[in-house]
C-alpha positions in Angstrom: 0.0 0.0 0.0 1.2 3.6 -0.8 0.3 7.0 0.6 -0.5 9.9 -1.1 -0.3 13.2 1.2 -0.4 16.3 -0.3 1.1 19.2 1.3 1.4 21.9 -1.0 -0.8 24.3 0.7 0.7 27.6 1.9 -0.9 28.3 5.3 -2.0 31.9 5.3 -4.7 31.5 8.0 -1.1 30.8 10.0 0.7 33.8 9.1 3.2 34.5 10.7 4.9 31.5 10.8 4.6 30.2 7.5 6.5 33.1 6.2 9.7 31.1 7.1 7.7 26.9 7.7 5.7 25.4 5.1 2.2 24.6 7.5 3.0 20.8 7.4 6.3 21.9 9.6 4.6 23.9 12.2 5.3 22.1 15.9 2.3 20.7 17.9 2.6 18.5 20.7 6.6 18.4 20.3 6.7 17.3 16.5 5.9 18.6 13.0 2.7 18.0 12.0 3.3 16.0 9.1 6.2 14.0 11.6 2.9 12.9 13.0 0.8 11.9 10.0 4.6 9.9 9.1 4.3 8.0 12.6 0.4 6.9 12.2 1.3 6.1 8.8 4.1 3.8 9.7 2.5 1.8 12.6 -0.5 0.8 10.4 2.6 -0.8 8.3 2.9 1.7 5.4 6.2 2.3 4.5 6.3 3.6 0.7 4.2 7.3 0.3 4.1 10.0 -2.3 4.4 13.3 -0.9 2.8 15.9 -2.9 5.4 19.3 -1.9 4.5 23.1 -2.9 5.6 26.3 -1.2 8.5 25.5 0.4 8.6 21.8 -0.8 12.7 21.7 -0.7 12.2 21.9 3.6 9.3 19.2 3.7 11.6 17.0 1.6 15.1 17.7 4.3 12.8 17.0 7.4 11.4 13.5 6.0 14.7 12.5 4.3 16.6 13.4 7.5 14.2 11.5 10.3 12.2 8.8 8.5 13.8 5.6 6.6 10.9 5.2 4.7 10.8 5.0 0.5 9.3 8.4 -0.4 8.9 10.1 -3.8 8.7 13.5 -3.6 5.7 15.4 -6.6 5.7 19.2 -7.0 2.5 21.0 -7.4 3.5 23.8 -9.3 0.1 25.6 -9.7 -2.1 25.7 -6.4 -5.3 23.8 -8.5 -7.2 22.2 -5.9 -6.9 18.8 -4.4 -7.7 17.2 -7.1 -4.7 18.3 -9.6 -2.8 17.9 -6.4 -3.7 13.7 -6.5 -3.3 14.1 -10.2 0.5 15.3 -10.4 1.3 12.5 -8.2 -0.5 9.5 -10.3 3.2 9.0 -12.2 3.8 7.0 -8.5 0.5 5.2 -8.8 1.2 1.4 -9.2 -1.3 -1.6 -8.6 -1.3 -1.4 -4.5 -4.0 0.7 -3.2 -3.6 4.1 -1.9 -4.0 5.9 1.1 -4.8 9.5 0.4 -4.6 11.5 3.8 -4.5 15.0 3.9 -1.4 16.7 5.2 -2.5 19.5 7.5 -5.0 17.5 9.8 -4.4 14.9 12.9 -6.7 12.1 12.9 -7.4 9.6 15.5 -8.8 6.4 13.7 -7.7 3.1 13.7 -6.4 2.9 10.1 -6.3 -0.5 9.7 -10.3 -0.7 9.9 -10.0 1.1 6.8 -7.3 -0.4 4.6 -8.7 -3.8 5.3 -11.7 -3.1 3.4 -13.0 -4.7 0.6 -13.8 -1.6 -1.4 -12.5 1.8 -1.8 -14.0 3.9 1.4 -13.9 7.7 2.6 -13.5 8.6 6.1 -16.5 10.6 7.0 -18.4 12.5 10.0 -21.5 14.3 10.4 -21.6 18.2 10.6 -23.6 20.9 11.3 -22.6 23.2 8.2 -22.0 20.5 5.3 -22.0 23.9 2.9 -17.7 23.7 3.3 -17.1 20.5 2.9 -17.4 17.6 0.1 -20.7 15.7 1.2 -21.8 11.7 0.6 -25.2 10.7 0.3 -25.6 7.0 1.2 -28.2 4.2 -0.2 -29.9 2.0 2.1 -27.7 -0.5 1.7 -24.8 1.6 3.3 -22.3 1.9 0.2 -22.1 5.9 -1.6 -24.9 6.7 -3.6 -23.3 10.1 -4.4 -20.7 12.5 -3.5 -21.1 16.5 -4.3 -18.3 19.2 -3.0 -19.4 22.1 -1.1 -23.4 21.5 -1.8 -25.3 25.1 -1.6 -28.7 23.5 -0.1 -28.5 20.6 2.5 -28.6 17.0 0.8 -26.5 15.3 3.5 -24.6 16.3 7.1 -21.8 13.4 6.3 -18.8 15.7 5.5 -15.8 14.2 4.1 -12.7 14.8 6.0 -9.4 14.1 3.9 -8.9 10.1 4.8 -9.3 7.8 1.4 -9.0 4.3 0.8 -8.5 3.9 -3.0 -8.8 -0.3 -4.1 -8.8 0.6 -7.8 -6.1 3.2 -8.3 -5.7 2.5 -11.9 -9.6 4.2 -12.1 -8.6 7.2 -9.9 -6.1 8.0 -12.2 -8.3 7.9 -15.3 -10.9 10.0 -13.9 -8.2 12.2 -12.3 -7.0 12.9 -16.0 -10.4 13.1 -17.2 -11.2 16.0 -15.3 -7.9 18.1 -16.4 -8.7 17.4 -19.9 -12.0 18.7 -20.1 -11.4 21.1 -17.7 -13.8 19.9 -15.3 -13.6 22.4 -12.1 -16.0 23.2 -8.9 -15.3 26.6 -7.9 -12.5 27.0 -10.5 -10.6 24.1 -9.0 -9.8 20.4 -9.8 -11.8 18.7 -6.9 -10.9 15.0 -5.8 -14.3 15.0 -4.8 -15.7 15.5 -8.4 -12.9 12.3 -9.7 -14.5 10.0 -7.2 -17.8 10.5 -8.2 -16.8 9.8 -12.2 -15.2 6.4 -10.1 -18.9 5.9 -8.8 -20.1 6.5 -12.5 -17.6 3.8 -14.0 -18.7 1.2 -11.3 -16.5 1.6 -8.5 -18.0 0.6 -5.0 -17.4 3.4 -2.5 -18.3 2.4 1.5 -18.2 5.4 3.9 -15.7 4.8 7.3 -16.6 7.0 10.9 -13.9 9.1 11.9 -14.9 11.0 15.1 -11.0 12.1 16.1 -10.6 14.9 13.3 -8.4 17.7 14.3 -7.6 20.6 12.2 -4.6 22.5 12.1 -4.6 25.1 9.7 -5.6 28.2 12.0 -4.6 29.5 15.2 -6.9 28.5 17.5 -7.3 24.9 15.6 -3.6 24.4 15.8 -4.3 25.1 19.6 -6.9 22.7 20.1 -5.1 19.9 18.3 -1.9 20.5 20.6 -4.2 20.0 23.8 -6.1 17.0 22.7 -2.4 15.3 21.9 -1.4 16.2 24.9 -3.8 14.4 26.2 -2.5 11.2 25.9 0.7 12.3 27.4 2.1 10.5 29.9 2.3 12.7 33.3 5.7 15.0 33.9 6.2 15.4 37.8 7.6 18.9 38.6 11.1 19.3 39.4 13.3 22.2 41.7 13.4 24.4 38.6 9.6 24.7 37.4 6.1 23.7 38.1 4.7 21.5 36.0 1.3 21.4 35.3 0.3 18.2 33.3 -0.5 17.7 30.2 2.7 18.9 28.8 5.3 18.4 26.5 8.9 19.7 27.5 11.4 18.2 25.2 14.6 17.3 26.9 16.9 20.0 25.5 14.7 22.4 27.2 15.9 24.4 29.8 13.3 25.5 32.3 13.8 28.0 35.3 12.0 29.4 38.3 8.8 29.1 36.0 4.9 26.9 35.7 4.5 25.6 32.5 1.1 24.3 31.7 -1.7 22.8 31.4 -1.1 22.1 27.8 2.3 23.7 26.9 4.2 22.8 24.6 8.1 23.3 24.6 10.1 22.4 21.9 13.7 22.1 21.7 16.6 24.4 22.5 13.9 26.3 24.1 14.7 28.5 27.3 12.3 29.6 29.5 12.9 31.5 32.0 10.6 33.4 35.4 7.6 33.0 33.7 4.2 31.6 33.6 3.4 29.3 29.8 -0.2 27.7 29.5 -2.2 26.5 26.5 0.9 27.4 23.9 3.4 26.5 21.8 6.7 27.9 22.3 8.7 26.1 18.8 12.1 25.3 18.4 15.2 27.2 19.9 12.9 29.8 21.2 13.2 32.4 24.6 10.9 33.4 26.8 11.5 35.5 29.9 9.5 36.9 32.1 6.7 36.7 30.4 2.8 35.2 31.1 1.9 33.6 27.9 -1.3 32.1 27.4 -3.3 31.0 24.0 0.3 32.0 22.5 2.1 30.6 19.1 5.9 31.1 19.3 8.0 30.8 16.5 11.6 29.5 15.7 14.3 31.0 17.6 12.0 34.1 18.8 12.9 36.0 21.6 10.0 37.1 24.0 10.6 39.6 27.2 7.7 40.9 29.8 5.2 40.1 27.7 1.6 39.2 29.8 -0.8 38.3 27.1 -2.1 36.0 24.2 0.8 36.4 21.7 1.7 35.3 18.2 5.2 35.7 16.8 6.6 34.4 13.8 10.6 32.7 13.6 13.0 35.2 14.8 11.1 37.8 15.8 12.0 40.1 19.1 9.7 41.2 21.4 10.8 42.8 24.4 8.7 44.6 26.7 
């Protein structure tokens, strides 16, 4: 079995930091987000994927080549044209295995294996309020897809699809792929997976539909905060030591140093990080940062930024200075 994850996207709901990170880069819960789609990936026994790079593809490619042993080919996007061209640009990898299309900027809890031991192709789904945003499946009685629509004006159906697919017939996917960039064939001017998978339907392919409950977004601010605390979660506890309080669930990666301050619930230090007389829940601080003084809360730190008496909800992109 292969993966296909496509992370071209550029991530400006997380301005600042992906000025200098592609999205897919951005720490939560002490990794990269894609270094945790890579993990869940690997346990369910998938070791060959397709990454599908974009705006700043060369530092996706550096962080998987230098941390997983996995066989990866690397696909640019070079025009952002919707998911769809996004799967398409990648079908050159496409062999007889089935695929595992998962997007790259969401965390899912789901036992994968429920899925890829299917019978037939199926797509991860769960029920929502607002179905408008969203690719939407409408079932027969019988269970399997009757139809799927993408980002349906009137209400037909509250089962929103949420970026896991199990492909059985990849050799189809590819054909209706190409169909629609022949003809042209776009939904709000872009190439929509959703639209290829319902030409599959068309040509005969049996689609089931597959719960996913766990779906955690992490492509804005507050999203990215939500999915750090619900990792954190499953944390094991960290007992407080002479230098800090520690207030569980955290994450404090072991280059980290940490003086005279409370950290927590759900913080998240990174490495290199120093913090120092100061007070850090419900935030990330990333990678080499330096916080003194300082009461963050609801905060986002970037790379190697310096924070100073700062008492507030803050968001600072790499290398910035802040100094109160």
């Amino acid at each position: 079995m292969r993966a296909i994850i496509p992370v071209a996207g550029v991530g400006t709901r997380l301005r600042p930091h992906t000025y200098a990170l592609p999205k897919v880069l951005l720490n939560v819960a002490g990794k990269p987000i894609l270094g945790h789609i890579l993990d869940a990936i690997i346990a369910q026994g998938i070791h060959k994927a397709t990454i599908v790079t974009g705006y700043m593809g060369k530092l996706v490619e550096d962080y998987v080549k230098t941390r997983y042993d996995i066989e990866v080919d690397f696909v640019p996007q070079k025009s952002s044209l919707g998911l769809g061209h996004a799967i398409w640009v990648a079908k050159e990898t496409f062999g007889d295995e089935p695929l595992l299309i998962i997007l790259g900027d969401t965390i899912f809890d789901v036992n994968l294996k429920l899925m890829t031991e299917s019978n037939s192709s199926t797509i991860g789904v769960k029920q929502v309020e607002d179905p408008r945003r969203f690719g939407v499946v409408i079932k027969n009685e019988d269970g399997t897809i009757k139809e799927l629509i993408e980002k349906p004006e009137q209400f037909i159906s509250d089962l929103a699809i949420v970026g896991l697919y199990f492909i059985n017939n990849p050799h189809l996917l590819k054909e209706c792929l190409t169909e629609l960039i022949d003809n042209n064939i776009r939904t709000r001017d872009e190439y929509q997976l959703t639209d290829a998978l319902q030409l599959m339907l068309k040509k005969g392919e049996k689609f089931t539909t597959f719960p996913v409950e766990g779906w955690y977004d992490c492509g804005k601010p507050e999203t990215l905060l939500a999915t750090n605390r619900y990792l954190l979660d499953s944390f094991p506890l960290v007992h407080s030591d002479e230098n800090a309080v520690i207030i569980p669930p955290v994450y404090i990666a072991p280059t980290a140093v940490i003086k005279s301050s409370v950290i927590g619930p759900y913080a998240t230090v990174a490495d290199g990080v120093v913090v120092q007389d100061s007070v850090i829940r419900n935030s990330i601080i990333s990678d080499d940062a330096t916080v003194t003084s300082s009461l963050l809360e609801d905060s986002i730190i970037g790379n190697e930024a310096i924070v100073r008496g700062h008492f507030d909800k803050l968001n600072v992109g790499n290398s910035s200075e802040i100094d109160y």
